[in-house]
PDBQT receptor file of N, H, CA, C and O in Angstrom, charges set to zero:
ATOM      1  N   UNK A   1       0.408 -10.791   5.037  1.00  0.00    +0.000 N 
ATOM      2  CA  UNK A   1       0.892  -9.461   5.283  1.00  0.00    +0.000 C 
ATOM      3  C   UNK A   1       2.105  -9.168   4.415  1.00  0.00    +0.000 C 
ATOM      4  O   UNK A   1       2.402  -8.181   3.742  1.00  0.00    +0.000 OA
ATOM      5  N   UNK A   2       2.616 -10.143   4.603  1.00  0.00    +0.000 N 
ATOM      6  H   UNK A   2       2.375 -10.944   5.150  1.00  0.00    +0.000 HD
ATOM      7  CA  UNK A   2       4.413  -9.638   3.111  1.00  0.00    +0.000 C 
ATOM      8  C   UNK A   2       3.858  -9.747   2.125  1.00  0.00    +0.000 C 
ATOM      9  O   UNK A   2       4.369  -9.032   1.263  1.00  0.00    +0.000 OA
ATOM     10  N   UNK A   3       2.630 -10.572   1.622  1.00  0.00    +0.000 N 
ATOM     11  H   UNK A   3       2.215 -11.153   2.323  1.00  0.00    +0.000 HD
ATOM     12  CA  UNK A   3       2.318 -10.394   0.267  1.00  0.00    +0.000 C 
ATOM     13  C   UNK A   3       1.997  -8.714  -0.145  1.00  0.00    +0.000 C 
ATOM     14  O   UNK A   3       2.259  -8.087  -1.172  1.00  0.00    +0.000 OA
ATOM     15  N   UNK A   4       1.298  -8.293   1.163  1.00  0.00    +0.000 N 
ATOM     16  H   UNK A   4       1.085  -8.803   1.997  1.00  0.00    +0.000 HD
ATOM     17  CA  UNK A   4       0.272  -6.829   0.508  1.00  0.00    +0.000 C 
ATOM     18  C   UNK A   4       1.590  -5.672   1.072  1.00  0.00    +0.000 C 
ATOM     19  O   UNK A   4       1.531  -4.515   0.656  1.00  0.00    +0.000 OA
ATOM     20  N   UNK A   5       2.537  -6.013   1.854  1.00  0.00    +0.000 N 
ATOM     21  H   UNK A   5       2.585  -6.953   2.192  1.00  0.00    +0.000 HD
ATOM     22  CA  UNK A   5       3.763  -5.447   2.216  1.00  0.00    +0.000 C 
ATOM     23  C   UNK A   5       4.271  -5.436   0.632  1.00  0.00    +0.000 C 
ATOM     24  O   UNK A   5       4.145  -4.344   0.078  1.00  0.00    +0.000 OA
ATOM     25  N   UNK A   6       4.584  -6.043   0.185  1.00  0.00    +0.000 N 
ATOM     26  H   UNK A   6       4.686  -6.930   0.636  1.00  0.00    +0.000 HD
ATOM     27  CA  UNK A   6       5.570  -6.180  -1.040  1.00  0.00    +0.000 C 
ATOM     28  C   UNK A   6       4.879  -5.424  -2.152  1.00  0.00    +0.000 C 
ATOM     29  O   UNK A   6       5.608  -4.940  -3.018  1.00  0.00    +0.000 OA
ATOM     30  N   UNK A   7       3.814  -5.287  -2.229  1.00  0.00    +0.000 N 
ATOM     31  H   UNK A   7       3.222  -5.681  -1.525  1.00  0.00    +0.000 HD
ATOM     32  CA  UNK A   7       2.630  -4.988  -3.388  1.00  0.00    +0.000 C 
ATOM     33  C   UNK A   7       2.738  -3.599  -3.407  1.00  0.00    +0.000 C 
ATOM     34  O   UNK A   7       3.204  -2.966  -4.354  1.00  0.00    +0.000 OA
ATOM     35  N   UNK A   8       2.339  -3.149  -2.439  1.00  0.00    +0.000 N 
ATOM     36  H   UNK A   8       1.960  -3.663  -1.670  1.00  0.00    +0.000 HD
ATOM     37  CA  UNK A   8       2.244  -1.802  -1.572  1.00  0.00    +0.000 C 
ATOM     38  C   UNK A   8       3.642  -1.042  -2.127  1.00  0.00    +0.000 C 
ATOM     39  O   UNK A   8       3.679  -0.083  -2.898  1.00  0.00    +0.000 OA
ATOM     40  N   UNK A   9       4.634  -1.657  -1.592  1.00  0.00    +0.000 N 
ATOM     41  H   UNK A   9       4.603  -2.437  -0.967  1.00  0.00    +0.000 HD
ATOM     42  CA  UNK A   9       5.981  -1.086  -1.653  1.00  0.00    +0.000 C 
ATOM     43  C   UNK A   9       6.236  -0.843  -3.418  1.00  0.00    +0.000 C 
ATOM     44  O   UNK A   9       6.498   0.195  -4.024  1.00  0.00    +0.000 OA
ATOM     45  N   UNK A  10       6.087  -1.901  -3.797  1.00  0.00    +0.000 N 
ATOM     46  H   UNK A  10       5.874  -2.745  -3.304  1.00  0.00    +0.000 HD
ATOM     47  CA  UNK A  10       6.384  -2.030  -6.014  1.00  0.00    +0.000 C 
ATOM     48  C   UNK A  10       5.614  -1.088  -6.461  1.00  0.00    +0.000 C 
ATOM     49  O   UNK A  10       6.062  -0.364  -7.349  1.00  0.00    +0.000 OA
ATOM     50  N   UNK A  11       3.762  -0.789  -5.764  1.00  0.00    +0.000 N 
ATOM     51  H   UNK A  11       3.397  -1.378  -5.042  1.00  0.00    +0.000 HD
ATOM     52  CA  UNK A  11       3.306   0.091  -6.756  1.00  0.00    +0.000 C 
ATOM     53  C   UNK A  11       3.448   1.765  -5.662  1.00  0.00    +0.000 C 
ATOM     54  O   UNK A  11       2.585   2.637  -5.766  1.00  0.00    +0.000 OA
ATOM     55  N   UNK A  12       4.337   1.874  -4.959  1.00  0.00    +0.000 N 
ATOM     56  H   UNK A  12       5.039   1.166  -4.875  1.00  0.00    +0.000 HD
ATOM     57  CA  UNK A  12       4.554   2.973  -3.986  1.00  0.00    +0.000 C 
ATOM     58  C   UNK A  12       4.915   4.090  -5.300  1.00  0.00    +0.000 C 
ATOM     59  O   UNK A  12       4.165   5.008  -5.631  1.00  0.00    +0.000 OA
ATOM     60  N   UNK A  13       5.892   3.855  -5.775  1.00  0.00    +0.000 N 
ATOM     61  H   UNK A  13       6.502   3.109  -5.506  1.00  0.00    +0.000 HD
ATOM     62  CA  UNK A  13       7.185   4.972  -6.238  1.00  0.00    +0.000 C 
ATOM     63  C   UNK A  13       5.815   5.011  -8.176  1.00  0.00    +0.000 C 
ATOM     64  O   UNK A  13       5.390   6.079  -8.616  1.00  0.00    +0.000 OA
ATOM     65  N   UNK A  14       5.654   4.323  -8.509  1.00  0.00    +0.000 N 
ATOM     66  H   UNK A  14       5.999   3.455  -8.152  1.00  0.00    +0.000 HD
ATOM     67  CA  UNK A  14       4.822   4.455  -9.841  1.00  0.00    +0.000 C 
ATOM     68  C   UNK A  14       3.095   5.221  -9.717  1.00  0.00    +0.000 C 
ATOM     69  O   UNK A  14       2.455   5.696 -10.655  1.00  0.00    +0.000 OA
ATOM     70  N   UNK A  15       2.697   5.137  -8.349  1.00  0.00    +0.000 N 
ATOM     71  H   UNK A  15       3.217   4.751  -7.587  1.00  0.00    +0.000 HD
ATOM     72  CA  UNK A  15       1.488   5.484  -7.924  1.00  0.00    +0.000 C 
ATOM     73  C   UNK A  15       2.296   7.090  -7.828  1.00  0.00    +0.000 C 
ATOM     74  O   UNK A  15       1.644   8.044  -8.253  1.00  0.00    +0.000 OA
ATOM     75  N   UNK A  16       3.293   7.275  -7.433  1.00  0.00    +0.000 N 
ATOM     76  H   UNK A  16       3.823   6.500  -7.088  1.00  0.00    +0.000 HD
ATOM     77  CA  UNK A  16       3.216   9.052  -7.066  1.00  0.00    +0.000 C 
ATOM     78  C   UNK A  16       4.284   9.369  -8.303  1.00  0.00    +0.000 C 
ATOM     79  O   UNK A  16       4.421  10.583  -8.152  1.00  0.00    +0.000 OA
ATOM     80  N   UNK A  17       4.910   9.098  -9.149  1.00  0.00    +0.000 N 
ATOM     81  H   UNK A  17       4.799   8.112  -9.271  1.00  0.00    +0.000 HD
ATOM     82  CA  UNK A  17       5.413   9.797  -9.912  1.00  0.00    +0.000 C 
ATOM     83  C   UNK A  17       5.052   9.313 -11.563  1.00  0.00    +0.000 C 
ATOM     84  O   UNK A  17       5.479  10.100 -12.408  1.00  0.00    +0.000 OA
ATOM     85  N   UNK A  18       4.334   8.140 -12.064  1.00  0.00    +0.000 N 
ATOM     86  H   UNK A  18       3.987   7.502 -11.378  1.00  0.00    +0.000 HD
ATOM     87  CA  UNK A  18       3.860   7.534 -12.907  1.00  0.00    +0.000 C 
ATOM     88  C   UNK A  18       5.019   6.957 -13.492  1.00  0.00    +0.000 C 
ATOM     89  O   UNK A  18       6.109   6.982 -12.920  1.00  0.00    +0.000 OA
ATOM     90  N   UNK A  19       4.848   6.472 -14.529  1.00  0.00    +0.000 N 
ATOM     91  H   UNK A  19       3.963   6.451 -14.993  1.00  0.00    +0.000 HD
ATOM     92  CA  UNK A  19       5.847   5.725 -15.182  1.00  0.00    +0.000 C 
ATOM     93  C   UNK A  19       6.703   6.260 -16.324  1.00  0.00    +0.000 C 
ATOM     94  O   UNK A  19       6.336   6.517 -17.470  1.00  0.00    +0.000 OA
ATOM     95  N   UNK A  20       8.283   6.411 -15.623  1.00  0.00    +0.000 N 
ATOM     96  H   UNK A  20       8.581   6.202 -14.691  1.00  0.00    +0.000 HD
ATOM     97  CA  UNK A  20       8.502   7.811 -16.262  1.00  0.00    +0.000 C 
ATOM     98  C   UNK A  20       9.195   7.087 -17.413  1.00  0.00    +0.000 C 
ATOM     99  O   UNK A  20       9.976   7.917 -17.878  1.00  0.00    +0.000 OA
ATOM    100  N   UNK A  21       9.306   5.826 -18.178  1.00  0.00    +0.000 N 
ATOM    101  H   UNK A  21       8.671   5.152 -17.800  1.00  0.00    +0.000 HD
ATOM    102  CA  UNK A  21       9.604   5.108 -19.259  1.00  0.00    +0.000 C 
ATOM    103  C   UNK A  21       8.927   5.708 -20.471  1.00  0.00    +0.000 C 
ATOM    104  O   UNK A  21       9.397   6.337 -21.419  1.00  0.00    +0.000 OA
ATOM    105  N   UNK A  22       7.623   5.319 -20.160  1.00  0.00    +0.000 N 
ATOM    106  H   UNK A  22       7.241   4.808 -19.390  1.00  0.00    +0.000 HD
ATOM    107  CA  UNK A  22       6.290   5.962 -21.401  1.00  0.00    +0.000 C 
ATOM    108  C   UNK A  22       5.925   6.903 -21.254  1.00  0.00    +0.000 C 
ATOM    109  O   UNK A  22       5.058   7.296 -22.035  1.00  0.00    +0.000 OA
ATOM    110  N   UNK A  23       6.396   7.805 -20.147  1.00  0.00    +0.000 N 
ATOM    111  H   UNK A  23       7.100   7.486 -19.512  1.00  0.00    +0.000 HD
ATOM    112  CA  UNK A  23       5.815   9.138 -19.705  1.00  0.00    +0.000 C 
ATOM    113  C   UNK A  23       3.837   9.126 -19.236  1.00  0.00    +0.000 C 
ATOM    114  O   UNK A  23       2.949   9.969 -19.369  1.00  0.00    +0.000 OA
ATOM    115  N   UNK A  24       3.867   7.900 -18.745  1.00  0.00    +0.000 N 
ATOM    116  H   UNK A  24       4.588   7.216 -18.636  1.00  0.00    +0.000 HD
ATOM    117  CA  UNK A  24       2.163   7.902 -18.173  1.00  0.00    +0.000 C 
ATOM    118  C   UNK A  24       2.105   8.526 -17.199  1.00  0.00    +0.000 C 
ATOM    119  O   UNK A  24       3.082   8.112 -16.574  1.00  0.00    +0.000 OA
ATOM    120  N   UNK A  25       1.491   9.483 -16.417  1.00  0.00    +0.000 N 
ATOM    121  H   UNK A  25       0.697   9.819 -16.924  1.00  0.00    +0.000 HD
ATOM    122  CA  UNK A  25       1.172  10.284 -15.044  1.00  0.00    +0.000 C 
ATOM    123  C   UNK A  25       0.327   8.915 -13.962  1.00  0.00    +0.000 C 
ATOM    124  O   UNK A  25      -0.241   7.933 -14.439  1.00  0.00    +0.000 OA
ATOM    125  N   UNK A  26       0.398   9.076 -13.173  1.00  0.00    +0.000 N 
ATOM    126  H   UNK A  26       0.859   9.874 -12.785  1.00  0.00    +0.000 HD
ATOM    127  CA  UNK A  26      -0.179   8.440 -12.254  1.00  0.00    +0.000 C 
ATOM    128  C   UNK A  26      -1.603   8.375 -12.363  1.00  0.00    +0.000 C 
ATOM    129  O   UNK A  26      -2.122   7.259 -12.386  1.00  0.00    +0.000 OA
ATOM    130  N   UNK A  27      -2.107   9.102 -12.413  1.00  0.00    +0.000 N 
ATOM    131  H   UNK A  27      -1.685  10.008 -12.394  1.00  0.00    +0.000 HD
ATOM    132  CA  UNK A  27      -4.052   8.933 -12.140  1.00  0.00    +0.000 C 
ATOM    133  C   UNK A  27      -4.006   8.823 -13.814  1.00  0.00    +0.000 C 
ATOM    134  O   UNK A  27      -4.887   9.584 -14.212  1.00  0.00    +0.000 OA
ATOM    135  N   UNK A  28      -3.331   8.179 -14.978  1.00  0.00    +0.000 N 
ATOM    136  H   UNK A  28      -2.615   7.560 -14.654  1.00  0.00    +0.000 HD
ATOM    137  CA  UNK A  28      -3.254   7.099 -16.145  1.00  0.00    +0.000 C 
ATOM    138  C   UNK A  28      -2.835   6.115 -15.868  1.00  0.00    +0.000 C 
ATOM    139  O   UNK A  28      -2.505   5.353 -16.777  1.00  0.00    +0.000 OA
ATOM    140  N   UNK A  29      -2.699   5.786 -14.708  1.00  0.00    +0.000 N 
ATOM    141  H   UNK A  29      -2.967   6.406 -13.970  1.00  0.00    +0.000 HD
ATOM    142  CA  UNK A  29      -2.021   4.071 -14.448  1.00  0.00    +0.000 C 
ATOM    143  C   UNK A  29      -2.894   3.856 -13.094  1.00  0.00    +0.000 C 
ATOM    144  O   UNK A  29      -2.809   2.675 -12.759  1.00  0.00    +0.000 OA
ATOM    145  N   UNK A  30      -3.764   4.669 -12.142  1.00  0.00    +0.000 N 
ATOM    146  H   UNK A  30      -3.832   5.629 -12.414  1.00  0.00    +0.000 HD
ATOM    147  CA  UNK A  30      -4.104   3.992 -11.275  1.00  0.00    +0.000 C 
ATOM    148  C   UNK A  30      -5.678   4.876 -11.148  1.00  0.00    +0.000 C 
ATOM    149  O   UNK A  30      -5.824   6.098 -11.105  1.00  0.00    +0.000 OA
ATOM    150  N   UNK A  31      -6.612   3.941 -11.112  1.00  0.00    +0.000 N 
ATOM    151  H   UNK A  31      -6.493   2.949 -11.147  1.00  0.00    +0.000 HD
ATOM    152  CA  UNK A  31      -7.599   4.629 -10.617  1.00  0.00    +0.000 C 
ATOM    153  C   UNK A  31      -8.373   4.530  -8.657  1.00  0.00    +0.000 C 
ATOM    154  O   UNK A  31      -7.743   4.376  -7.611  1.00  0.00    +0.000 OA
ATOM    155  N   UNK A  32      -9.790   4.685  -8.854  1.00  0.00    +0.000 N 
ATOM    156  H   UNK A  32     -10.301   4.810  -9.704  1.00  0.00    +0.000 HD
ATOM    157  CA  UNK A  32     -10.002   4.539  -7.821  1.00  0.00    +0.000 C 
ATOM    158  C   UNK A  32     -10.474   3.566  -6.887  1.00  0.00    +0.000 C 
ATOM    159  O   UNK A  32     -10.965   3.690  -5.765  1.00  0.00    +0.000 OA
ATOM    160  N   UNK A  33     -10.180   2.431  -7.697  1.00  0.00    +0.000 N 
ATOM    161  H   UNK A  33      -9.781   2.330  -8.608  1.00  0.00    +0.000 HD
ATOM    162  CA  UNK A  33     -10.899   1.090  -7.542  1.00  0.00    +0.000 C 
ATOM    163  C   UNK A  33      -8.890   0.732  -7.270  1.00  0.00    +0.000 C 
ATOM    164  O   UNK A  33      -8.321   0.240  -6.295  1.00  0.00    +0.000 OA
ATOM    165  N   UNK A  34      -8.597   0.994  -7.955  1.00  0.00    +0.000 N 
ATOM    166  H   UNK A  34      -9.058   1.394  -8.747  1.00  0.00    +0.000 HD
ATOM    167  CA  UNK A  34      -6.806   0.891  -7.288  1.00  0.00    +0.000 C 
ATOM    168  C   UNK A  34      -6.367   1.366  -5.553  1.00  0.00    +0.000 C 
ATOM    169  O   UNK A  34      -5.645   0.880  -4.683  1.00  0.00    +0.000 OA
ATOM    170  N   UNK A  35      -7.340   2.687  -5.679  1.00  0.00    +0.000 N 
ATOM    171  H   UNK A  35      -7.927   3.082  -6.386  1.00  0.00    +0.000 HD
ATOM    172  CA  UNK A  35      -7.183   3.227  -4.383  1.00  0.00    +0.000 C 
ATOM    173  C   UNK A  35      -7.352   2.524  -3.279  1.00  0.00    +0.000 C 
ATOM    174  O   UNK A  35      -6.503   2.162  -2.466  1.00  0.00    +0.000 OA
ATOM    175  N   UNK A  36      -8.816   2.299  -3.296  1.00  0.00    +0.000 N 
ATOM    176  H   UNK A  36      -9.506   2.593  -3.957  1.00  0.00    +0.000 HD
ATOM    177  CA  UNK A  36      -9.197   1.634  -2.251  1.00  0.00    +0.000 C 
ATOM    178  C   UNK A  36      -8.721   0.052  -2.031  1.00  0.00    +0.000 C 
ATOM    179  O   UNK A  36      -8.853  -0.288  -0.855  1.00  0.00    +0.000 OA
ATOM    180  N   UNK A  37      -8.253  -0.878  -2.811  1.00  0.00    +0.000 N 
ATOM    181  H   UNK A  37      -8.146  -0.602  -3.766  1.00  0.00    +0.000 HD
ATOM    182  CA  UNK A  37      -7.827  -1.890  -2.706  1.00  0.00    +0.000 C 
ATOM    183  C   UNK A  37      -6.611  -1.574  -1.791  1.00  0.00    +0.000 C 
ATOM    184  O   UNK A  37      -6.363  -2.084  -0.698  1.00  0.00    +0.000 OA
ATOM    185  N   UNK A  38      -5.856  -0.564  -2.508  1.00  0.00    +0.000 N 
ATOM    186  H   UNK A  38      -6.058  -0.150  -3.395  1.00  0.00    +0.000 HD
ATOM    187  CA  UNK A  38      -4.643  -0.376  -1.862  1.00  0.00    +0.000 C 
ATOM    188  C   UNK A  38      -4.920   0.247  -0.345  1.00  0.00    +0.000 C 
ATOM    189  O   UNK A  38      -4.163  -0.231   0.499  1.00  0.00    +0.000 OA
ATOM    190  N   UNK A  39      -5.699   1.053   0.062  1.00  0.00    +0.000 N 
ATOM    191  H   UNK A  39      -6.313   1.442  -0.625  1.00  0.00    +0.000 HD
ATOM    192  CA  UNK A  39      -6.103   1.283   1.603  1.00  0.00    +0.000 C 
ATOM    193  C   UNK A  39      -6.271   0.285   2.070  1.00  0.00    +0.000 C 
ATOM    194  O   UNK A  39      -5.547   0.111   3.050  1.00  0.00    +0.000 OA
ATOM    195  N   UNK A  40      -7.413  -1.143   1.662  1.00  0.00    +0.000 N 
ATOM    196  H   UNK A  40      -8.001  -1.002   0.865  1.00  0.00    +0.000 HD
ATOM    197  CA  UNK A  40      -8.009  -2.149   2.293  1.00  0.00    +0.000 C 
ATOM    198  C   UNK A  40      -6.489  -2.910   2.680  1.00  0.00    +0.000 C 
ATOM    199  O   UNK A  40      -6.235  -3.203   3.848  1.00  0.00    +0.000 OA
ATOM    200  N   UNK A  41      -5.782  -3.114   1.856  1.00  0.00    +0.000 N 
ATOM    201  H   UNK A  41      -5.989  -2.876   0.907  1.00  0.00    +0.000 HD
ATOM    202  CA  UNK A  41      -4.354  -3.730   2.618  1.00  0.00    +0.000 C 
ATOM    203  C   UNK A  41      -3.423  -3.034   3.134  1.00  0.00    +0.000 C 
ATOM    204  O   UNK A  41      -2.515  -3.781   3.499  1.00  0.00    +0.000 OA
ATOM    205  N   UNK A  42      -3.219  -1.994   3.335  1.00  0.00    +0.000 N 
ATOM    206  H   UNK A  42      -3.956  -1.387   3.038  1.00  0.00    +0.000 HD
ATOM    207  CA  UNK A  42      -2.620  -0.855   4.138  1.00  0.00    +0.000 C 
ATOM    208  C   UNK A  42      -3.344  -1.208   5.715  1.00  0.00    +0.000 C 
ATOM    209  O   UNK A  42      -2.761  -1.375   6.786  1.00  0.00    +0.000 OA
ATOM    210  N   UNK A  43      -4.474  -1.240   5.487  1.00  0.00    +0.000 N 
ATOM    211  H   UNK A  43      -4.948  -1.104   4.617  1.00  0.00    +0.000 HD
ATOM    212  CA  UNK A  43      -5.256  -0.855   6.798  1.00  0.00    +0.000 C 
ATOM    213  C   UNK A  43      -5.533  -2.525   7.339  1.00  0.00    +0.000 C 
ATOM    214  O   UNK A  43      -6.029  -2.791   8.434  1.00  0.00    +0.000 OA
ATOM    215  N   UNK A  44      -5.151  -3.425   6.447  1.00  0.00    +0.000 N 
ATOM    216  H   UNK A  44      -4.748  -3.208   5.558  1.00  0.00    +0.000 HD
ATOM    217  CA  UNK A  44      -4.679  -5.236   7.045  1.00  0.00    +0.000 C 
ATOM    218  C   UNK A  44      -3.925  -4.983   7.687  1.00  0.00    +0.000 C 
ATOM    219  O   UNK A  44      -4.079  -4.895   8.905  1.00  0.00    +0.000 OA
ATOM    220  N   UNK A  45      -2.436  -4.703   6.842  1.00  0.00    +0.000 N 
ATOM    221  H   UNK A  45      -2.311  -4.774   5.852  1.00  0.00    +0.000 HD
ATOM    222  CA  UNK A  45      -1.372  -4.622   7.674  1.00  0.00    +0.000 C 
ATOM    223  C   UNK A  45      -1.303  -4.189   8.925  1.00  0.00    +0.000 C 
ATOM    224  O   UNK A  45      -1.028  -4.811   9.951  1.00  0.00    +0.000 OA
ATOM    225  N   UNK A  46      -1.586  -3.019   8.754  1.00  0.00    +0.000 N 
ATOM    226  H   UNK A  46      -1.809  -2.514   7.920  1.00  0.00    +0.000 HD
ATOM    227  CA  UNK A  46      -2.045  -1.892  10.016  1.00  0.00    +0.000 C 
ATOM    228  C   UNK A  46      -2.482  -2.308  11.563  1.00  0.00    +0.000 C 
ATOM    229  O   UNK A  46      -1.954  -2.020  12.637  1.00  0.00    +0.000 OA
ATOM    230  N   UNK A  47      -3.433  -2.949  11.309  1.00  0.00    +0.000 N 
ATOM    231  H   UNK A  47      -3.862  -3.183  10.437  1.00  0.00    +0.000 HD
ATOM    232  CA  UNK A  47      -4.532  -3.447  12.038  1.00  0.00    +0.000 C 
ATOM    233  C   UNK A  47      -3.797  -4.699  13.035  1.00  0.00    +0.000 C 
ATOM    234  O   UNK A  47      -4.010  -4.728  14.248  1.00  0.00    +0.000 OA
ATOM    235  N   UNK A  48      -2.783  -5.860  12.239  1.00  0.00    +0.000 N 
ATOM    236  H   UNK A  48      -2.610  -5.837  11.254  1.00  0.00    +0.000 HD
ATOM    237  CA  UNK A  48      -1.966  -6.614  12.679  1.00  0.00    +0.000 C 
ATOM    238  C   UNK A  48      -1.222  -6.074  13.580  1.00  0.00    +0.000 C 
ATOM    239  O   UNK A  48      -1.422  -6.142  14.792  1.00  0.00    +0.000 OA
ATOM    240  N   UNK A  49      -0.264  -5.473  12.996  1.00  0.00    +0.000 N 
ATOM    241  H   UNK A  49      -0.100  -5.418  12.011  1.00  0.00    +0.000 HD
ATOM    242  CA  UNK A  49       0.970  -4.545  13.820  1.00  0.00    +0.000 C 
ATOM    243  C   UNK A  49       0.527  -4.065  14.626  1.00  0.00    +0.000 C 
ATOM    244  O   UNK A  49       0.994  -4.224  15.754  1.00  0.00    +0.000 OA
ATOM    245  N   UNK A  50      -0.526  -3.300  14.411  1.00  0.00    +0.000 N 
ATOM    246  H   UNK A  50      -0.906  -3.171  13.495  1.00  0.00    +0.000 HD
ATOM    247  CA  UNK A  50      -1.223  -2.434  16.160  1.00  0.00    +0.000 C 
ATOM    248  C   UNK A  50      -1.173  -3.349  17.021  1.00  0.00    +0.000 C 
ATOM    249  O   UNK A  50      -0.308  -3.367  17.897  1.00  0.00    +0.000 OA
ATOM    250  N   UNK A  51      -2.553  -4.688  16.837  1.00  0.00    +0.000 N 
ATOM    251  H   UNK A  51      -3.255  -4.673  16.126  1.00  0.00    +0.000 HD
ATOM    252  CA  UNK A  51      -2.794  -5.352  17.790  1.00  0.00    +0.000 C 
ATOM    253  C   UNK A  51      -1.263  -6.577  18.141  1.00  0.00    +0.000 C 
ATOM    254  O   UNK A  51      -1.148  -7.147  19.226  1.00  0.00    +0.000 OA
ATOM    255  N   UNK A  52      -0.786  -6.661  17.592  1.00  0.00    +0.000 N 
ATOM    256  H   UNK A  52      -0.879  -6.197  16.711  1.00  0.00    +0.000 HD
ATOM    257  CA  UNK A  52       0.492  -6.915  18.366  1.00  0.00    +0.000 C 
ATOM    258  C   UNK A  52       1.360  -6.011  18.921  1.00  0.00    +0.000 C 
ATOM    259  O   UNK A  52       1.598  -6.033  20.129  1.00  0.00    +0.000 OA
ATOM    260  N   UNK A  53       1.858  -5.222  18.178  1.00  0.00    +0.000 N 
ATOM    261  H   UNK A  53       1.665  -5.205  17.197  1.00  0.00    +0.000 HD
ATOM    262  CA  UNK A  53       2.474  -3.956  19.265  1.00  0.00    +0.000 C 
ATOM    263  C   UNK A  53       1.680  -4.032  21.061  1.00  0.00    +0.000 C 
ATOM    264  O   UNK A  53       2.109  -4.025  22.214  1.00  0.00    +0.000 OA
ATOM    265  N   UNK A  54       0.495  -4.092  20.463  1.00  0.00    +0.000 N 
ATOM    266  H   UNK A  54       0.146  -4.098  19.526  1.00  0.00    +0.000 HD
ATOM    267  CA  UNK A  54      -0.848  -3.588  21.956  1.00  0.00    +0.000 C 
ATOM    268  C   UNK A  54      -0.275  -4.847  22.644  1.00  0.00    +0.000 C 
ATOM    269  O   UNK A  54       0.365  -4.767  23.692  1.00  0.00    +0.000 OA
ATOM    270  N   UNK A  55      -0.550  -6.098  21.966  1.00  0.00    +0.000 N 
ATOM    271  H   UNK A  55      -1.070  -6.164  21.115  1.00  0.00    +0.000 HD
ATOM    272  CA  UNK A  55      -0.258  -7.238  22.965  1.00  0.00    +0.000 C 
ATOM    273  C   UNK A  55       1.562  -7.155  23.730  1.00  0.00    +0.000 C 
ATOM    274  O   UNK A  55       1.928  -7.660  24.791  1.00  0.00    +0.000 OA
ATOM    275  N   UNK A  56       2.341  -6.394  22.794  1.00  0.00    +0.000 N 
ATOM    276  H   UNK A  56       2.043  -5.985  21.932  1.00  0.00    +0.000 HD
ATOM    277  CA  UNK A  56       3.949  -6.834  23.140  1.00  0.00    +0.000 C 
ATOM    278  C   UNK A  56       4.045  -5.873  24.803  1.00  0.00    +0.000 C 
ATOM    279  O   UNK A  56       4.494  -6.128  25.920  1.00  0.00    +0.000 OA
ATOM    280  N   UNK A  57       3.386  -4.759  24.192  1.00  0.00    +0.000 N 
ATOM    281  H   UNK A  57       3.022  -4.551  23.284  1.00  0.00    +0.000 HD
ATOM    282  CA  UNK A  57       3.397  -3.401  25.274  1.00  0.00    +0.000 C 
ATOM    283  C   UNK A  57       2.922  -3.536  26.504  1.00  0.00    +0.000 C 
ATOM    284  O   UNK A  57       3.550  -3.124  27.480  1.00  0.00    +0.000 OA
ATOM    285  N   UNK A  58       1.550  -4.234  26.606  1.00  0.00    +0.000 N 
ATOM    286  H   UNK A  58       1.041  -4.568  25.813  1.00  0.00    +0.000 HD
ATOM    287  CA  UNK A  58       1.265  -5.237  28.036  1.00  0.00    +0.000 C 
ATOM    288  C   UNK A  58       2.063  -6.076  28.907  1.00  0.00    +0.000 C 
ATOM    289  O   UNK A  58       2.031  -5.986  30.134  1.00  0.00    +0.000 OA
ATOM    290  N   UNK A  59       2.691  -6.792  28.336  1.00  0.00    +0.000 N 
ATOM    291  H   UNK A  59       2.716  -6.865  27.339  1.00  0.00    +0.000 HD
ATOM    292  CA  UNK A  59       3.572  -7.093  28.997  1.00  0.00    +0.000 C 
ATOM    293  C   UNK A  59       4.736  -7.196  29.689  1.00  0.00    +0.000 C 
ATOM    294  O   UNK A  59       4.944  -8.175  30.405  1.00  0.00    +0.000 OA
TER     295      UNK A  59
């Protein structure tokens, strides 16, 4: 989870404003095979935290 935490976070700020060094736009640095990788560990993380939250809140 900190691995795809950390990943997530580095390509956060370059995914929405591109890379303003070389002046690349974003959908030139990320496609849609980027996308969905990046959902599939969004929605890891996700999925963890819920079901612990769920377990902390039971008790």
């Amino acid at each position: 989870m900190a691995r795809y935490s950390r990943r997530l976070r580095r390509e956060r700020e370059p995914s929405m404003y591109g890379d303003e060094e070389s002046g690349t736009p974003p959908d030139e640095l990320y496609d849609c095979e980027d996308a969905l990788e990046a959902l599939e560990m969004a929605k890891f993380v996700y999925d963890r935290i819920r079901k612990l939250l769920d377990e902390y809140l039971r008790q």
